[in-house]
FINU-517150 format. One line per field, with one value per residue: residue number from 1; residue in one letter; x, y, z of N, C-alpha, C, CB in turn. Coordinates in steps of 0.001 Angstrom, whole numbers, plus 500000, padded with zeros to 6 digits. Glycine has a CB too. Example, Ala and Ser with C-alpha at 12.3 -4.5 7.8 and 13.67 -1.06 7.14 Angstrom:
2
i: (1:2)
aa: (A:S)
n_px: (513190:512850)
n_py: (494310:497750)
n_pz: (507800:507080)
ca_px: (512300:513670)
ca_py: (495500:498940)
ca_pz: (507800:507140)
c_px: (513200:512900)
c_py: (496700:500030)
c_pz: (507800:507870)
cb_px: (511308:514084)
cb_py: (495527:499402)
cb_pz: (509046:505725)
This chain:
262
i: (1:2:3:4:5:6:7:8:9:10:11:12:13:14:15:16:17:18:19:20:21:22:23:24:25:26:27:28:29:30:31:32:33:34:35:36:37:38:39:40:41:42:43:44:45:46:47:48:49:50:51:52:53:54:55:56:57:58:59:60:61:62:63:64:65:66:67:68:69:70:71:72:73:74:75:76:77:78:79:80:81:82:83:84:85:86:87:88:89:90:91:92:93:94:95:96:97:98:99:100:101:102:103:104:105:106:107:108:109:110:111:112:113:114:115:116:117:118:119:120:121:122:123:124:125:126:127:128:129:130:131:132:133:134:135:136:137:138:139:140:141:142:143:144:145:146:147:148:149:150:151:152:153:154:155:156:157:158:159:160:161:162:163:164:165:166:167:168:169:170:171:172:173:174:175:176:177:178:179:180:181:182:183:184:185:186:187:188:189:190:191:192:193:194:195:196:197:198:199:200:201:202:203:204:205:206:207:208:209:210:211:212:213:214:215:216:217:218:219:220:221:222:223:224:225:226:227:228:229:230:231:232:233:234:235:236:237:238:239:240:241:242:243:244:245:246:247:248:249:250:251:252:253:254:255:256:257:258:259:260:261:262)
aa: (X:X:X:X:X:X:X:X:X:X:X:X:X:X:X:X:X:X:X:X:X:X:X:X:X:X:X:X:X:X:X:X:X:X:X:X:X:X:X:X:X:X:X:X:X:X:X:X:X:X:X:X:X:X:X:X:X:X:X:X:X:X:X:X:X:X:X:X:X:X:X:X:X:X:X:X:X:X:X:X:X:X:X:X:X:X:X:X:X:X:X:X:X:X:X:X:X:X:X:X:X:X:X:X:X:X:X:X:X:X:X:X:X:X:X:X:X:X:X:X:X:X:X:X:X:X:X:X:X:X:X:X:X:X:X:X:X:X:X:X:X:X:X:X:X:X:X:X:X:X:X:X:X:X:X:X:X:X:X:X:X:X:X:X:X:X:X:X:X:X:X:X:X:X:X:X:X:X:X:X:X:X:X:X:X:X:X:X:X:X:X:X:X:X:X:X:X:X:X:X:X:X:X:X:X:X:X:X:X:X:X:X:X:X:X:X:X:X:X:X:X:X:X:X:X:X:X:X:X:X:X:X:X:X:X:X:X:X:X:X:X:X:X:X:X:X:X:X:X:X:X:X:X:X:X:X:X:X:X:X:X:X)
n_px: (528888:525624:525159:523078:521355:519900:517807:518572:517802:519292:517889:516319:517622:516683:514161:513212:514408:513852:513584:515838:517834:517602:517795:520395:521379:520757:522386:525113:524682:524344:522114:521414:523974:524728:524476:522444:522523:520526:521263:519725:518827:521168:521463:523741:524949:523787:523485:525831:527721:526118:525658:528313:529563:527804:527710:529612:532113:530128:529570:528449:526764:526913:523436:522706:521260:517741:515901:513165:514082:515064:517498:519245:520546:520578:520029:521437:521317:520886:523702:525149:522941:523399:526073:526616:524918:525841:528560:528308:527341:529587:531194:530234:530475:533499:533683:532456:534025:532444:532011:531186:529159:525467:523900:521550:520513:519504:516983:514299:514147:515584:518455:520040:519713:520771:523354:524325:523854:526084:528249:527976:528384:531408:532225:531780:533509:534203:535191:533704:531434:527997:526232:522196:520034:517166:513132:510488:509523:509372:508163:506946:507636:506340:507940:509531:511959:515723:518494:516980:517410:519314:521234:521834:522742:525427:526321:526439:528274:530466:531710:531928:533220:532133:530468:527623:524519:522311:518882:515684:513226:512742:514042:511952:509717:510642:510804:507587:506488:507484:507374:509145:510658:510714:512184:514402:515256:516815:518352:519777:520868:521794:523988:526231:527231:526616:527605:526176:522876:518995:516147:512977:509766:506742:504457:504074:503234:503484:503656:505394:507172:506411:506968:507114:507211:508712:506973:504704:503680:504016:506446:509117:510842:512601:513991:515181:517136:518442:519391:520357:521387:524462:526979:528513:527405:526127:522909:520969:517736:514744:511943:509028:507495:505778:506840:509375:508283:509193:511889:510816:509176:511464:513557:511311:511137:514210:514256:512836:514421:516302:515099:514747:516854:517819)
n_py: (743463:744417:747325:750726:752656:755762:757910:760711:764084:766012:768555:768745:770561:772731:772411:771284:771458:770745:768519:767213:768214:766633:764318:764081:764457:762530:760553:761608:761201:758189:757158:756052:754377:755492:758484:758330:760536:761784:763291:765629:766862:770132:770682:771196:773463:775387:773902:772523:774422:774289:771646:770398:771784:770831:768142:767260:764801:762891:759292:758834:757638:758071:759085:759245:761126:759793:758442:759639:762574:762698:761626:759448:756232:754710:756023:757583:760487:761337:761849:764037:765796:763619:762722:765583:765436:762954:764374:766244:764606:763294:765382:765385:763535:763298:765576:764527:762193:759795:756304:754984:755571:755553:754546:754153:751754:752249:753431:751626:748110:746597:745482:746984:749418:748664:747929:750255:751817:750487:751659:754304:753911:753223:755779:757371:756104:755982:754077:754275:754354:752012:750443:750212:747631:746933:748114:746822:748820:752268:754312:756661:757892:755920:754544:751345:749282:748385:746052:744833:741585:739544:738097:740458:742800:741545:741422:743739:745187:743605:744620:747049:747018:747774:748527:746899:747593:745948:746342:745190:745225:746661:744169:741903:743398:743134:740615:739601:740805:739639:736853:735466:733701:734826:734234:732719:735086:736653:735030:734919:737200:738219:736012:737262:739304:741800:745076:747198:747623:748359:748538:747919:747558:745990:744585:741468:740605:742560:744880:747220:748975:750187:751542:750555:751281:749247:746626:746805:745842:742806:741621:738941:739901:738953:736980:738438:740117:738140:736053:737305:739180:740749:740444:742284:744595:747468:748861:750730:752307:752579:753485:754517:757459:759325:762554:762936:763670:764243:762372:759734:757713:756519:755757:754150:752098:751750:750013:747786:746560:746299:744372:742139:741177:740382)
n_pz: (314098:313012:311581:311457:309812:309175:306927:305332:303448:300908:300712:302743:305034:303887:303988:305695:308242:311148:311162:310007:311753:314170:312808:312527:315343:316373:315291:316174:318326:318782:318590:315965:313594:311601:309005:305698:303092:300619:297801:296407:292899:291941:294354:295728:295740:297445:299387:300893:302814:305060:305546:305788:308042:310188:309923:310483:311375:311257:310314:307240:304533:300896:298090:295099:292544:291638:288749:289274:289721:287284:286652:285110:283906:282003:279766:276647:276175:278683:279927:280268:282349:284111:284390:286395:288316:289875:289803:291557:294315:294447:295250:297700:298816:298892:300817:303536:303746:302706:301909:300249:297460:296044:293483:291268:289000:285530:283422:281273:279505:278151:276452:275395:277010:279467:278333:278146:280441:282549:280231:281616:284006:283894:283218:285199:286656:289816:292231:294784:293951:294018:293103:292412:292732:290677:291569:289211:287529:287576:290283:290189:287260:285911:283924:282660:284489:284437:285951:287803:287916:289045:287710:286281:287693:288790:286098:285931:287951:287139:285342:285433:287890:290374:293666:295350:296311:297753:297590:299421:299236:296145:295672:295806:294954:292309:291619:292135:290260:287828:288141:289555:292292:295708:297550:296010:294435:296725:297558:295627:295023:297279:297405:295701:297312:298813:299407:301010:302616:301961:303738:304476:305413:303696:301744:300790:298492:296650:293960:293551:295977:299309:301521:303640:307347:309746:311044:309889:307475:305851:305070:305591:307837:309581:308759:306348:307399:309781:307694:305694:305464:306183:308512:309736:308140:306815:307005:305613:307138:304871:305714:305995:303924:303437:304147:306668:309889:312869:314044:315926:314610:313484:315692:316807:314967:314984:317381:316865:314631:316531:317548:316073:315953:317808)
ca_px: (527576:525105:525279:522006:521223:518853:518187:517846:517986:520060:516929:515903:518493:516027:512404:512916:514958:513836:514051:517479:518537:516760:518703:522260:521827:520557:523603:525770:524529:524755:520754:521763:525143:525383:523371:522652:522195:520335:521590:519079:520042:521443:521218:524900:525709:522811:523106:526866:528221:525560:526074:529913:529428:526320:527676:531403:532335:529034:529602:527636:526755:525924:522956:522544:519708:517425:514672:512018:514316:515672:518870:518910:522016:520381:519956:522408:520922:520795:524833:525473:522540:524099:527560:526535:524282:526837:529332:527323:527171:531084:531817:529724:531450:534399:533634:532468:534845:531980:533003:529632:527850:524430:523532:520619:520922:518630:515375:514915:514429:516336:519899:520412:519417:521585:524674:524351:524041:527453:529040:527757:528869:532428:532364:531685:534756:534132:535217:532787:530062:527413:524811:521266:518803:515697:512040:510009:509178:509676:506855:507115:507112:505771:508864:510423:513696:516997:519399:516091:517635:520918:522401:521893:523455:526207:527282:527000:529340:531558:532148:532769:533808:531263:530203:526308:523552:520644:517111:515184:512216:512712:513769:510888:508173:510787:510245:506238:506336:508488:506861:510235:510473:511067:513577:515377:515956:517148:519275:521028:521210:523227:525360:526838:527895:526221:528516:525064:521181:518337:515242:511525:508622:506049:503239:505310:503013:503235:504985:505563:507459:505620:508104:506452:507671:508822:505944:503292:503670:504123:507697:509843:512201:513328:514667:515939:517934:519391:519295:520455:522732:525934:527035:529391:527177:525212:521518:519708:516185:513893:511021:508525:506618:505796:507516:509032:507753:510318:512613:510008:509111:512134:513360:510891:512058:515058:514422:512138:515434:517363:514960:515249:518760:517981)
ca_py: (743982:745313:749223:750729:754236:756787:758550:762055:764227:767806:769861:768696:771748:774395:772974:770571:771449:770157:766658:767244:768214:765703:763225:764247:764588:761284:759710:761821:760281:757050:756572:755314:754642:756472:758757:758200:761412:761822:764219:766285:767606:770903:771619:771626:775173:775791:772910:772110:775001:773751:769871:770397:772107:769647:766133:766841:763932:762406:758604:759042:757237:759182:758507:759989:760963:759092:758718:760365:763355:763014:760883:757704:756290:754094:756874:758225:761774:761938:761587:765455:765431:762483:763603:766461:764836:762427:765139:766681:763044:763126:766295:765392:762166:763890:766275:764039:761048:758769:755287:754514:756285:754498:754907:752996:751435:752691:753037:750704:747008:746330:744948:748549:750224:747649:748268:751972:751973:749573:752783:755888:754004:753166:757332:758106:756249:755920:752943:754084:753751:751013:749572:749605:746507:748056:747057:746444:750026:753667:754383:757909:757977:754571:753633:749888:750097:747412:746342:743869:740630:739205:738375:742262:743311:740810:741968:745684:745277:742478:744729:748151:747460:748564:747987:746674:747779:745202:746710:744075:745564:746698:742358:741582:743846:742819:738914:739432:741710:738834:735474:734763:733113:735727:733667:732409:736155:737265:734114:735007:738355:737947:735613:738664:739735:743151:745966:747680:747398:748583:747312:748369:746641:746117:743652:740075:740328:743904:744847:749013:749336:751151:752332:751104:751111:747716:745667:747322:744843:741279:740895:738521:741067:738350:735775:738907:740614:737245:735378:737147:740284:740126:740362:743594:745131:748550:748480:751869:752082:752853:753252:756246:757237:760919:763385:763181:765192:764044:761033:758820:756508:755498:755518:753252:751246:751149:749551:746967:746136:745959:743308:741173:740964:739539)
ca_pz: (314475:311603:311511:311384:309312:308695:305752:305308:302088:300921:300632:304275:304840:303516:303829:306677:309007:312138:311337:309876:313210:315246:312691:312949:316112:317024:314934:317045:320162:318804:318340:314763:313326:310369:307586:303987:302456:299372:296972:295085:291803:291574:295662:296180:296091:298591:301174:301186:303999:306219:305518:305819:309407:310785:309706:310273:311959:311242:309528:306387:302724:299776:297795:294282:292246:290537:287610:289826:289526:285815:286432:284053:283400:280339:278500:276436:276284:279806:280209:280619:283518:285068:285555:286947:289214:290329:290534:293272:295021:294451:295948:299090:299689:299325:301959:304482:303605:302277:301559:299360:296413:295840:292218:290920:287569:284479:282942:279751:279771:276728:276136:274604:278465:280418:278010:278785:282763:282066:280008:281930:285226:283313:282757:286830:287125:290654:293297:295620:293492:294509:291792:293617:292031:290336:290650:287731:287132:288155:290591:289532:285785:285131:283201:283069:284488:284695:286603:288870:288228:290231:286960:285548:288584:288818:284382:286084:288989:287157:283744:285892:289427:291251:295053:295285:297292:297878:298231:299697:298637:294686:294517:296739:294030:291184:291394:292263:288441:286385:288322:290147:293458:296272:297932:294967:294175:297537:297593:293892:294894:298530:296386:295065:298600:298707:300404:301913:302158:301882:304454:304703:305328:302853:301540:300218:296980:295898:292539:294075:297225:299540:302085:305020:308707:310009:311468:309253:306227:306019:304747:306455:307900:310472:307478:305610:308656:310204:307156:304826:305831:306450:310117:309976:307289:306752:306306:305981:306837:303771:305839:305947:302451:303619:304663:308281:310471:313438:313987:316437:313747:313013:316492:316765:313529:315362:318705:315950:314224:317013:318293:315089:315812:318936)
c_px: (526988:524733:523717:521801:520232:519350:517860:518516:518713:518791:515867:516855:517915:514852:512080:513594:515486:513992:515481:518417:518213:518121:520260:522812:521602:521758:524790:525661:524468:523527:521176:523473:525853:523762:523605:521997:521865:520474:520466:519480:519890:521118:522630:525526:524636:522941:524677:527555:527121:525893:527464:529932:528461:526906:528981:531562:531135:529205:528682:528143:526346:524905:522524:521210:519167:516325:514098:512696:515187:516889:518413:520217:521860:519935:521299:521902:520669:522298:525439:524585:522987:525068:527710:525909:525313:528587:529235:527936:528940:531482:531104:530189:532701:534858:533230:532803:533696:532577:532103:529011:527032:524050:522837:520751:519792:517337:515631:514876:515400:517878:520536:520698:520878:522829:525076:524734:525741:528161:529119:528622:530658:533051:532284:532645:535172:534245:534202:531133:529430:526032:523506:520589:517460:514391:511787:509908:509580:508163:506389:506655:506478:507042:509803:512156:514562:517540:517867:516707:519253:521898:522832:522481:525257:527404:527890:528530:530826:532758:532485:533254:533151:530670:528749:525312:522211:519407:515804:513746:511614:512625:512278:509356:509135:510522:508302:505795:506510:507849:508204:510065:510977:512046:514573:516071:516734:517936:520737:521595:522214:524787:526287:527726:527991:527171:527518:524021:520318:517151:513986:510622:507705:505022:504010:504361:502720:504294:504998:505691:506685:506410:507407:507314:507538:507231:504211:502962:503894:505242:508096:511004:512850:514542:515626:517103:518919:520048:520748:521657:523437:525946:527561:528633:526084:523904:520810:518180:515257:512277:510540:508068:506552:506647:507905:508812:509114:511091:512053:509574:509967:513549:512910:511202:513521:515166:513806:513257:516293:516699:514654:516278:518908:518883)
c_py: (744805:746572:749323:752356:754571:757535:760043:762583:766370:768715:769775:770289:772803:773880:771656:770024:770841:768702:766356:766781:767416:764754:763452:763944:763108:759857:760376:760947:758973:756272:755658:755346:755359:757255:758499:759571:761420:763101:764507:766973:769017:771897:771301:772731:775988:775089:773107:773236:774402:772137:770032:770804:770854:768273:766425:765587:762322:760916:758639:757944:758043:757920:758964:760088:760244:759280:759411:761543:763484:761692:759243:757521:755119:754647:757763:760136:762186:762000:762887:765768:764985:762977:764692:766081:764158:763171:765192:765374:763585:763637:766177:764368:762643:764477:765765:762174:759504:757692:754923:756113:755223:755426:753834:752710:752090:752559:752189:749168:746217:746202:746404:749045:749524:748447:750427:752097:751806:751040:753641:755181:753772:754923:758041:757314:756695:755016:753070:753766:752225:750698:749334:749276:747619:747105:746957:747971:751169:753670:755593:758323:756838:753421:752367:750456:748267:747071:745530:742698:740460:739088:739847:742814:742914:741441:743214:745930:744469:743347:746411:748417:747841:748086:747618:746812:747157:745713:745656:744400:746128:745018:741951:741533:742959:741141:738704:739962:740691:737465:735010:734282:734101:735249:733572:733230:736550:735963:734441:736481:738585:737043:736401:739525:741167:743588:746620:747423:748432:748540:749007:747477:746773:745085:742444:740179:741349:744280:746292:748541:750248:752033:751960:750537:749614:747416:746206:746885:743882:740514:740312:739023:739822:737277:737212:739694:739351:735986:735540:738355:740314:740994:741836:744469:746660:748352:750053:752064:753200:753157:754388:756657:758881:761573:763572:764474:765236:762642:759874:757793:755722:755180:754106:751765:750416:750135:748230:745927:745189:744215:741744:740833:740057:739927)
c_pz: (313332:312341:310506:311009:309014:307948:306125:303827:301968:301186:302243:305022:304754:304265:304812:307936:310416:312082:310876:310880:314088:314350:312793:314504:317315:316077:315731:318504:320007:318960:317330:314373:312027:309815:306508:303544:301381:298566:296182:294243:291885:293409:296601:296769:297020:300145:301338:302239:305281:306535:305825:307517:310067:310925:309697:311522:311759:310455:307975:304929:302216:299126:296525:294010:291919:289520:288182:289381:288140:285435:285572:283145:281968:279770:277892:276337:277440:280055:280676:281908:284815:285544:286277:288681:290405:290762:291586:294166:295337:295383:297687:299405:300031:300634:302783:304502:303565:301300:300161:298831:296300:294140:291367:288863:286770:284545:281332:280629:278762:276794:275877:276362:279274:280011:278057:279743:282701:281284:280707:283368:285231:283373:284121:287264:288739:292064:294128:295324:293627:293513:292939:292423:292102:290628:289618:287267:288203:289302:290158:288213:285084:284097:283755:283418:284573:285806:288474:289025:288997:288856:286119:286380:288767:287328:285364:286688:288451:286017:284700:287214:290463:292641:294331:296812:296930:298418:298614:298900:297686:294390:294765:295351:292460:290981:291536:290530:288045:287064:289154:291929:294484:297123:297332:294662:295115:297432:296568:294233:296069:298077:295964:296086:298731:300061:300949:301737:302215:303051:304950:304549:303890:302907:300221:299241:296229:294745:292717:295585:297639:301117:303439:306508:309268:311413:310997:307733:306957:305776:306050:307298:308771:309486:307203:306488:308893:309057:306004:304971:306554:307867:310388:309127:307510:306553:306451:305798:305979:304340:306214:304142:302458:304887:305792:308766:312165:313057:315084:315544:313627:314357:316670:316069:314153:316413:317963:315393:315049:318003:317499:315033:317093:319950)
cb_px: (527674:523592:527298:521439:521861:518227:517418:518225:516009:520912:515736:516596:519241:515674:511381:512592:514722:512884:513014:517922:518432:514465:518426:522796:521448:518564:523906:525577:522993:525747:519542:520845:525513:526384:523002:521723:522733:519241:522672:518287:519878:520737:519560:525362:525962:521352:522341:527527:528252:524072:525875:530819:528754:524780:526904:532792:532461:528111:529478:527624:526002:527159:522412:523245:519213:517304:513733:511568:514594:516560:519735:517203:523330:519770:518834:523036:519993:519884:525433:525135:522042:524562:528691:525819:523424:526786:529377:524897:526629:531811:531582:528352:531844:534358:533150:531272:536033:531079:533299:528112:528243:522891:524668:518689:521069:518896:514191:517120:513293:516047:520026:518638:517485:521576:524791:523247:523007:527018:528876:525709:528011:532077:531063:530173:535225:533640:536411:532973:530080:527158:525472:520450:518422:515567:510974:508373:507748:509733:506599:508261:508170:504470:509710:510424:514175:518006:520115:514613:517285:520946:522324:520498:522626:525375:525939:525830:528681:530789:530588:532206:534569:530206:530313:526296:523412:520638:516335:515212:511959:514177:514956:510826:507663:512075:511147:505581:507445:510874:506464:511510:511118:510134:513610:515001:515287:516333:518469:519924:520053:522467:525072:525550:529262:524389:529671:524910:520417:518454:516469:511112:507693:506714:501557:505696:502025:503259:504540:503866:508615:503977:508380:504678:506873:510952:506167:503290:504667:503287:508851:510086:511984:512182:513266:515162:516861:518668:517951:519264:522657:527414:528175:531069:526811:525533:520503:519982:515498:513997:510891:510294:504745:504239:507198:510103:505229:510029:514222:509003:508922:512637:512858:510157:512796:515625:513630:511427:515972:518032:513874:515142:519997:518338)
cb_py: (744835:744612:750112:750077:754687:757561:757966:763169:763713:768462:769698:766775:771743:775078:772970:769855:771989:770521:765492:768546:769281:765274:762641:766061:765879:761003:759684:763028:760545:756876:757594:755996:753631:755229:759938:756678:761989:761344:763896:766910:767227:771029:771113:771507:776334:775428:770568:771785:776788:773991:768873:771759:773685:769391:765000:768603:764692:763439:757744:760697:756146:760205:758213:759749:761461:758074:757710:760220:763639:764816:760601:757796:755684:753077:757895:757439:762033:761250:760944:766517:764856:761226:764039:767286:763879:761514:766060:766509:761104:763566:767799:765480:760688:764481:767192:764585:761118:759181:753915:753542:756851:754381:755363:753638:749768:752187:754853:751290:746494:747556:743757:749682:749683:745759:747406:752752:749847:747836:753289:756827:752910:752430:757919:758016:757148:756262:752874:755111:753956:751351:747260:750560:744667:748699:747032:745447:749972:755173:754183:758088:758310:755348:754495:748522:751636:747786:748514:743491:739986:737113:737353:743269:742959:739355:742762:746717:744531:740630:744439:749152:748449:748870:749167:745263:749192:744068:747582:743728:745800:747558:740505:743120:746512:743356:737760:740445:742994:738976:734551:735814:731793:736349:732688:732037:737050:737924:732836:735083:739197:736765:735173:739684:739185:743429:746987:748755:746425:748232:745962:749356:746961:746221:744803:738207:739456:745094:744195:750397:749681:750388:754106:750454:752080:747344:745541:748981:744954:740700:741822:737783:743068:737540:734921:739637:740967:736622:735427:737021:741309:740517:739036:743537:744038:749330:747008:752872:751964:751527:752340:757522:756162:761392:764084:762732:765050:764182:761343:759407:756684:756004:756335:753723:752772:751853:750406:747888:747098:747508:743746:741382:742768:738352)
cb_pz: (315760:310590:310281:312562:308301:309581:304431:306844:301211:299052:298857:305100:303841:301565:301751:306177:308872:312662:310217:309719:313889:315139:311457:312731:316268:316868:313247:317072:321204:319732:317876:313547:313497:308743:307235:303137:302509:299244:296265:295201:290070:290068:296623:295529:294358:298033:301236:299939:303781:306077:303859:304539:309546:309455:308064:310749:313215:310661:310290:306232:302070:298105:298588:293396:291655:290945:287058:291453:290544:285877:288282:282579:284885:279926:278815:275099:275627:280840:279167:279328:283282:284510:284960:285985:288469:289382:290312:293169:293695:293465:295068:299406:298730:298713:301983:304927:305051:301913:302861:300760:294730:297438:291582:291590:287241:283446:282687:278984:279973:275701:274672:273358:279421:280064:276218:279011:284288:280666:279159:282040:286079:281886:281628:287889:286230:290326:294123:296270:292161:296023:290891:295009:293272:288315:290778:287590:286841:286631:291905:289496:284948:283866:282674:281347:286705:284188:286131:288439:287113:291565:286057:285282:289692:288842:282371:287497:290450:286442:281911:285620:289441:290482:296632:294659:297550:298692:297020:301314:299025:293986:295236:298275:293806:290844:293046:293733:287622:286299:286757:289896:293499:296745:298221:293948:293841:298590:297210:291677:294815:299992:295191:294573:298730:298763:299810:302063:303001:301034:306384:303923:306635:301853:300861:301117:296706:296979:290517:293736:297396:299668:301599:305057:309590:310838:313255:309254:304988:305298:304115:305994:308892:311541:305660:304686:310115:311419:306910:304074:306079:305087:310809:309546:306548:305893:307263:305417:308261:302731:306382:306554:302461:303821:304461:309162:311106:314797:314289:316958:312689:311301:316751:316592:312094:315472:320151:314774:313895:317961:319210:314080:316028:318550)
């Protein structure tokens, strides 16, 4: 049976409390089956006594930083950043026995960028780490990033071990950017036999995810749900753009899901 998660993030802890608690507490009761926590950098030594109490028992993925907030593992001058970053991540899987780090590959389109990601993720020396597919660009800083196509993913995971997390909707904008077939990609890329997902609606010819709540785009979620993810597998929903305000959306999201599943 696919396991169905909500995200929430460390600094939800200080400056957004109430939906925190709404989500923990609706994976306690078995609304959703797990969280993915996203690690912000340098809010360890602030969140972690509350996260350690709140989500004990709680199934959870980690989810590290990324470009938006500095992290870029195809840069070599970011490598002191990074491990720090990914510390963090570490020490919170640790503490609530996460099986999955999500750690998105680089910025850089260049042979140079690629063979970076490929070192720094060699240097986090991490099994649980999970390679997430890039779109074409940052939406954030504008910068090209790696780590879009199935075979850039495929070197990553083959040359350091690494689990893979499919974002339906980075391949989705990354094949509408490069001219590729949006099947073909999601075909090459399940090939690969992703250990979790991704899933948010969107608009099937947009090159920028837009994070939106299932049945408010045009993707095929029904193809990419029964089609394409694996039967026992994780999928956490990506959906929402601003800031929750409770957990009714995705609630909603869920009962949406659960009726694509049939």
């Amino acid at each position: 049976m696919k396991k169905l998660g909500i995200k929430i993030w460390t600094r939800d802890v200080v400056k957004n409390r109430n939906f925190f608690e709404q989500a923990v507490a609706a994976v306690k009761n078995k609304d959703f089956d797990y969280l993915e926590l996203f690690v912000f950098p340098n809010s360890y030594n602030d969140t972690a006594e509350v996260i350690r109490r709140e989500l004990k028992g709680c199934p959870t993925i980690i989810h590290n930083s990324h470009s938006a907030y500095g992290f870029d593992a195809g840069d070599a001058d970011c490598l002191a950043g990074n491990l720090r970053d990914v510390g963090d991540s570490q020490k919170f899987a640790d503490m609530l026995n996460a099986e999955i780090i999500i750690v998105h590959a680089g910025c850089g389109c260049e042979e140079r960028h690629l063979e970076e990601t490929i070192r720094q993720f060699k240097r986090f020396d991490d099994k649980r780490i999970a390679v997430e597919n890039m779109p074409a660009s940052c939406s954030v800083s504008g910068k090209a990033l790696h780590g879009v196509f199935p075979e850039q993913i495929e070197r990553i995971m083959s040359e350091t071990g690494c689990k893979f997390c499919l974002d339906f909707s980075h391949a989705t904008c990354a094949a509408n950017y490069y001219g590729r077939r949006v099947g073909k990609i999601l075909e090459d890329f399940a090939a690969l036999k992703p250990d979790m997902y991704h899933l948010c609606d969107g608009m099937a010819d947009e090159v920028q995810d837009k994070h939106l709540h299932f049945g408010e785009g045009n993707y095929d979620l029904a193809h990419m749900v029964n089609d394409i993810v694996a039967e026992d597998a994780y999928v956490t929903m990506e959906t929402g753009y601003k800031p929750p305000v409770d957990i009714k959306p995705w609630l909603d999201d869920r009962d949406y899901f659960r009726k694509l599943c049939g």
